[in-house]
MARRO-637612 format. One record per atom (N, C-alpha, C): atom name; x, y, z. Coordinates in steps of 0.02 Angstrom, whole numbers, always signed. Layout:
<pts>
{"CA",{X,Y,Z}} ...
</pts>
This chain:
<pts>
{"N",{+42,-58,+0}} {"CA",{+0,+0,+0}} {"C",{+44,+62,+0}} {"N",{+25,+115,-27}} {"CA",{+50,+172,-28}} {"C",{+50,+201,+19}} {"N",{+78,+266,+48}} {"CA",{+60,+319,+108}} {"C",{+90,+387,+105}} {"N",{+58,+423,+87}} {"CA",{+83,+485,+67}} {"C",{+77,+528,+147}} {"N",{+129,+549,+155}} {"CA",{+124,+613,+198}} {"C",{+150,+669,+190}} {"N",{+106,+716,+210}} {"CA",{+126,+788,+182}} {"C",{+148,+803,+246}} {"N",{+179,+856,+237}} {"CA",{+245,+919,+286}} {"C",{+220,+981,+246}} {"N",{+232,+1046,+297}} {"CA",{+216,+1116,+291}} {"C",{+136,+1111,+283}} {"N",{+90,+1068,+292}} {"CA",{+35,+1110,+296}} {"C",{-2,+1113,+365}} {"N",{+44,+1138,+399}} {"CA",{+2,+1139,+479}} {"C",{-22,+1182,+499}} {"N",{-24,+1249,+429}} {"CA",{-78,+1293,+467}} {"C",{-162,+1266,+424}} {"N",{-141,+1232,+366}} {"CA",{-217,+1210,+348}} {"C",{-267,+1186,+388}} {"N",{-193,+1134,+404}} {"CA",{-243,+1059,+442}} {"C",{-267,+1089,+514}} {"N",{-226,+1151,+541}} {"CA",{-276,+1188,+620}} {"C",{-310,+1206,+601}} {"N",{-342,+1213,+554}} {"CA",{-371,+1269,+524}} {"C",{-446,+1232,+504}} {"N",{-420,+1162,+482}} {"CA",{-486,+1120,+491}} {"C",{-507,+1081,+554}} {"N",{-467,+1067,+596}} {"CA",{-461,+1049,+672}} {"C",{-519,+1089,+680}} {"N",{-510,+1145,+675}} {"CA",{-541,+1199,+732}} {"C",{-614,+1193,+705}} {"N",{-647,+1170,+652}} {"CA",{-689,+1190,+623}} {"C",{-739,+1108,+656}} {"N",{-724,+1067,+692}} {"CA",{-739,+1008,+725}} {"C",{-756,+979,+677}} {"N",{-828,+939,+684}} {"CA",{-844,+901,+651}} {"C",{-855,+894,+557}} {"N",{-868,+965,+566}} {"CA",{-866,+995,+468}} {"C",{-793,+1010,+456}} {"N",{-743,+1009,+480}} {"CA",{-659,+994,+472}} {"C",{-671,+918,+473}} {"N",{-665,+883,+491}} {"CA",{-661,+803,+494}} {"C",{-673,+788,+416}} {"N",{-744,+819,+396}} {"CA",{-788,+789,+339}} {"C",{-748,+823,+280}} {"N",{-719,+877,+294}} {"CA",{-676,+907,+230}} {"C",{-613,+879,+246}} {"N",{-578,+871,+293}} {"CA",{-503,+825,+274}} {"C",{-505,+762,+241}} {"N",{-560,+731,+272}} {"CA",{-585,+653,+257}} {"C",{-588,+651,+147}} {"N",{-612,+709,+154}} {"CA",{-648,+733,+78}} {"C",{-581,+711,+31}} {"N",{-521,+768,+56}} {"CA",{-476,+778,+35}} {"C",{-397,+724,+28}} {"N",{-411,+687,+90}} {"CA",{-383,+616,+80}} {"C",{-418,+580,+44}} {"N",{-477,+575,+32}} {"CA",{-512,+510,-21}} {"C",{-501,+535,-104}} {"N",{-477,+625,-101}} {"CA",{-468,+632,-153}} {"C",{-395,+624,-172}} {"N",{-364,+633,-141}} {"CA",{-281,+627,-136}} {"C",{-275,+526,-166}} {"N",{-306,+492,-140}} {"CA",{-337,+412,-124}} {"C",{-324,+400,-211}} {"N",{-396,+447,-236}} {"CA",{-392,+432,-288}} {"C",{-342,+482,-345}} {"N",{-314,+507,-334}} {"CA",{-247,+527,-382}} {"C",{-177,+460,-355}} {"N",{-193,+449,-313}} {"CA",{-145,+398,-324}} {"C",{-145,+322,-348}} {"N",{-233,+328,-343}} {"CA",{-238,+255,-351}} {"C",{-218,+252,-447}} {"N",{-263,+301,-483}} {"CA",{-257,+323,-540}} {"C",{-170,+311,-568}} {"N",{-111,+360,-528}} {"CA",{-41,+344,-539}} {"C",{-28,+278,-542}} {"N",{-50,+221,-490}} {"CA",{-20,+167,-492}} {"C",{-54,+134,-526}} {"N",{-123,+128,-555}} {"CA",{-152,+78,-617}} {"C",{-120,+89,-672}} {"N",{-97,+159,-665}} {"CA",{-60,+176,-739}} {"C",{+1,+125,-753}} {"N",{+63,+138,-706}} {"CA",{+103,+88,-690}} {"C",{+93,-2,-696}} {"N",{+17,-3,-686}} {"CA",{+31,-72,-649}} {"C",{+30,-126,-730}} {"N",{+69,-180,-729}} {"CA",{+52,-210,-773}} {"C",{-3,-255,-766}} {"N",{-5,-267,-869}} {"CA",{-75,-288,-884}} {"C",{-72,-357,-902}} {"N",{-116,-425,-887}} {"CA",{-96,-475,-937}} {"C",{-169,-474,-937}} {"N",{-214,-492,-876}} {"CA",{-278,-512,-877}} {"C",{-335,-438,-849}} {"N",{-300,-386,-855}} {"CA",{-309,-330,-811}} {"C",{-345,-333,-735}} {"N",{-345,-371,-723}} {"CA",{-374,-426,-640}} {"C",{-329,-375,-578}} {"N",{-271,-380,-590}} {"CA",{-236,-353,-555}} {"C",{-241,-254,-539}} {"N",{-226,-222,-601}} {"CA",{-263,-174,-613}} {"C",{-316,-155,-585}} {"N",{-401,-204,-588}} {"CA",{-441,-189,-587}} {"C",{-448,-175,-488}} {"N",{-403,-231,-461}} {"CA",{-401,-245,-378}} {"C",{-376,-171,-353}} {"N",{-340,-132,-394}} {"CA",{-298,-66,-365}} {"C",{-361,-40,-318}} {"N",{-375,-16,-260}} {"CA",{-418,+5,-218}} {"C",{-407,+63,-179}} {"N",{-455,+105,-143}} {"CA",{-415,+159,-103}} {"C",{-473,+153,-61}} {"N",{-447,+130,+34}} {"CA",{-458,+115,+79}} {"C",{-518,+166,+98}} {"N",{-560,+169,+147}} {"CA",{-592,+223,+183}} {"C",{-534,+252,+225}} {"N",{-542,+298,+253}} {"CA",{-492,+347,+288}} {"C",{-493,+299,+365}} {"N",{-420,+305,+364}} {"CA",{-427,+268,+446}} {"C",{-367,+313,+473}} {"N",{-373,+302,+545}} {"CA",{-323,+343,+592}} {"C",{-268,+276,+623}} {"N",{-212,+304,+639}} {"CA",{-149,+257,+660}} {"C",{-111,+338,+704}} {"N",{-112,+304,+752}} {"CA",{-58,+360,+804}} {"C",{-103,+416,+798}} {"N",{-169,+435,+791}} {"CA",{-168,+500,+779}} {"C",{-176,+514,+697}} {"N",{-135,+501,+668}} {"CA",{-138,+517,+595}} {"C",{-169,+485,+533}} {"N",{-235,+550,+514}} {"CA",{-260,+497,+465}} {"C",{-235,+474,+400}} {"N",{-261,+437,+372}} {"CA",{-215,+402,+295}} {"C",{-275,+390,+243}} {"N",{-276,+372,+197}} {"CA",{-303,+313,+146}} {"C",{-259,+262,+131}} {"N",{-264,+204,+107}} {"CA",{-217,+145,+103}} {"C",{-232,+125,-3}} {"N",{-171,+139,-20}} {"CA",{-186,+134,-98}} {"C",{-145,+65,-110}} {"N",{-181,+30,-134}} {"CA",{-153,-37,-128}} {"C",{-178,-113,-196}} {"N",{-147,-170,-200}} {"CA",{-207,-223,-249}} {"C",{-239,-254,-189}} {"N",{-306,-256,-205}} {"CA",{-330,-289,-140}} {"C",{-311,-364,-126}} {"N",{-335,-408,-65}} {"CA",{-320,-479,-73}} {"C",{-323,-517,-124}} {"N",{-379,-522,-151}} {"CA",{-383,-584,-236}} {"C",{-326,-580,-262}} {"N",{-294,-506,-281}} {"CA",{-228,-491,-313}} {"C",{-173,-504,-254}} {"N",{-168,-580,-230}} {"CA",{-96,-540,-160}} {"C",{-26,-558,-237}} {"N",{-50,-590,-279}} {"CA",{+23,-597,-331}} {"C",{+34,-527,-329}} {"N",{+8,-487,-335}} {"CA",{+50,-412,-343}} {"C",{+114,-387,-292}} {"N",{+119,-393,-254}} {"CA",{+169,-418,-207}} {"C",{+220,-432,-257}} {"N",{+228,-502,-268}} {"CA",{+268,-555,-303}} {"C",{+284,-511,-376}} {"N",{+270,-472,-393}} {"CA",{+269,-424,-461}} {"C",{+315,-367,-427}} {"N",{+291,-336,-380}} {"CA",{+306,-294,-347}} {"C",{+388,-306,-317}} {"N",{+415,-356,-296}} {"CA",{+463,-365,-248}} {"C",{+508,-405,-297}} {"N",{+467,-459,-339}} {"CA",{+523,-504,-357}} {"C",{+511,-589,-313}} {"N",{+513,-622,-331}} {"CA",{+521,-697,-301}} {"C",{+600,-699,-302}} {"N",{+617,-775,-303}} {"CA",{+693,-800,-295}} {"C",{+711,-817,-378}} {"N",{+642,-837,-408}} {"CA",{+653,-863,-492}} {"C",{+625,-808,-535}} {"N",{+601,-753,-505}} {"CA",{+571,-693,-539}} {"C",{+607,-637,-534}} {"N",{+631,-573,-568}} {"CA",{+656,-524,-586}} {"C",{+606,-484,-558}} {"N",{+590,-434,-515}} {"CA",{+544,-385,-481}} {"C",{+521,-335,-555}} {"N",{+447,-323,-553}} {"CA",{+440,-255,-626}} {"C",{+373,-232,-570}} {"N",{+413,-164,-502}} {"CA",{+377,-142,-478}} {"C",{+333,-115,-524}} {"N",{+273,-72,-467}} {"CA",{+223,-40,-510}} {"C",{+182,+21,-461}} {"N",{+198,-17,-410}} {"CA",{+166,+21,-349}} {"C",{+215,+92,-321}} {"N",{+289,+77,-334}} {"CA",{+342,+107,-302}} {"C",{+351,+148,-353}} {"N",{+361,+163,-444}} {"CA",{+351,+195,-474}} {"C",{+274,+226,-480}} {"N",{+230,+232,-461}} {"CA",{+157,+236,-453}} {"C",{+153,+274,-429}} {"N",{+186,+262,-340}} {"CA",{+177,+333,-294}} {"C",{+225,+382,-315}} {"N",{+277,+368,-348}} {"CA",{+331,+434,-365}} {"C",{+290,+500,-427}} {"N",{+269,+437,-463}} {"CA",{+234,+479,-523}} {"C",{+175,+536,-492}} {"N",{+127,+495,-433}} {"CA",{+72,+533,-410}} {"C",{+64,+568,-342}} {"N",{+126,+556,-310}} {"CA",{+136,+611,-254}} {"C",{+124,+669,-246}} {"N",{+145,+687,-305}} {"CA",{+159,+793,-291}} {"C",{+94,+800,-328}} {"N",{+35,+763,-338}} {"CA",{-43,+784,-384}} {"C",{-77,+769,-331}} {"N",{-52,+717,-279}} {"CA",{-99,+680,-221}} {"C",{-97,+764,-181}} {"N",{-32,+790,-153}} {"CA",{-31,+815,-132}} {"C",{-47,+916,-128}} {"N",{-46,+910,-198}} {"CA",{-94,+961,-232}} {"C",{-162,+963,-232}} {"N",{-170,+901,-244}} {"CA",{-254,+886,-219}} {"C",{-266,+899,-135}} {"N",{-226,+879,-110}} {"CA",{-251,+872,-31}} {"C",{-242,+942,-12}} {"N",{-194,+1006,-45}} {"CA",{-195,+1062,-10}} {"C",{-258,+1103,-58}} {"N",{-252,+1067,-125}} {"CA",{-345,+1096,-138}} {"C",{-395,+1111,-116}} {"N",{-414,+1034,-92}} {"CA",{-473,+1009,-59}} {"C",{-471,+1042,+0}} {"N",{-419,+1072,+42}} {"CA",{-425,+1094,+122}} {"C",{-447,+1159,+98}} {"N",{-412,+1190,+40}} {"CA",{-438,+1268,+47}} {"C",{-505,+1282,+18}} {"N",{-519,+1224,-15}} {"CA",{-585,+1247,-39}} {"C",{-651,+1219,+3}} {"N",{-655,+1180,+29}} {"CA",{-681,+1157,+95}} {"C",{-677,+1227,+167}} {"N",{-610,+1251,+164}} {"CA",{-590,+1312,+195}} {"C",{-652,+1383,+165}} {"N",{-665,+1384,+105}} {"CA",{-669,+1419,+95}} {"C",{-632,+1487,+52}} {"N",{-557,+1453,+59}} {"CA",{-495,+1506,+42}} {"C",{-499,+1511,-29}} 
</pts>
């Protein structure tokens, strides 16, 4: 699974803190949109034989860990061979997809996510 975290936006994210429960529903907004710019990057990447694999690419509901929320961009279980694509076996040559995926869609995830806060903001 992917995990993007952003740095420098800590006056956004007080900014939706403060706003309680209608901050929650616009960060939430803005990670599921971030979710899907990345999920988008890594289908691009991912290879095709039966597009099965592809089709498993998923983006989690928002969950919290330590405090910090996420989306999880990932192939779901049916696809766990993606892994094995992803890493390489002992008789297989690795042709990531996920690791070029998030490089390509980071800095759009994260354009999206300071989008979504200001316009939810209002700004």
């Amino acid at each position: 699974m992917a995990r993007v975290e952003l740095e420098g936006l800590e006056a956004l994210i007080n900014a939706v803190q403060r706003l309680g429960s209608e901050g929650k529903k616009i960060e939430n907004k803005a990670l599921k949109e971030a979710g899907a710019v990345m999920q988008e990057a890594i289908q691009n990447e991912t290879p095709v034989r039966t597009g099965k694999l592809k089709e498993s690419i998923t983006v989690s509901g928002v969950r919290t860990q330590d405090g910090v929320k996420y989306v999880a961009v990932g192939p779901s279980k049916e696809a766990y061979y993606g892994k094995f694509l992803e890493l390489g076996t002992v008789k297989m040559r690795a042709k990531p997809f996920m690791a070029p995926g998030y490089e390509n869609g980071k800095d759009r995830a994260t354009a999206t996510i300071k989008e979504e806060l200001r316009r939810g903001l209002g700004l």
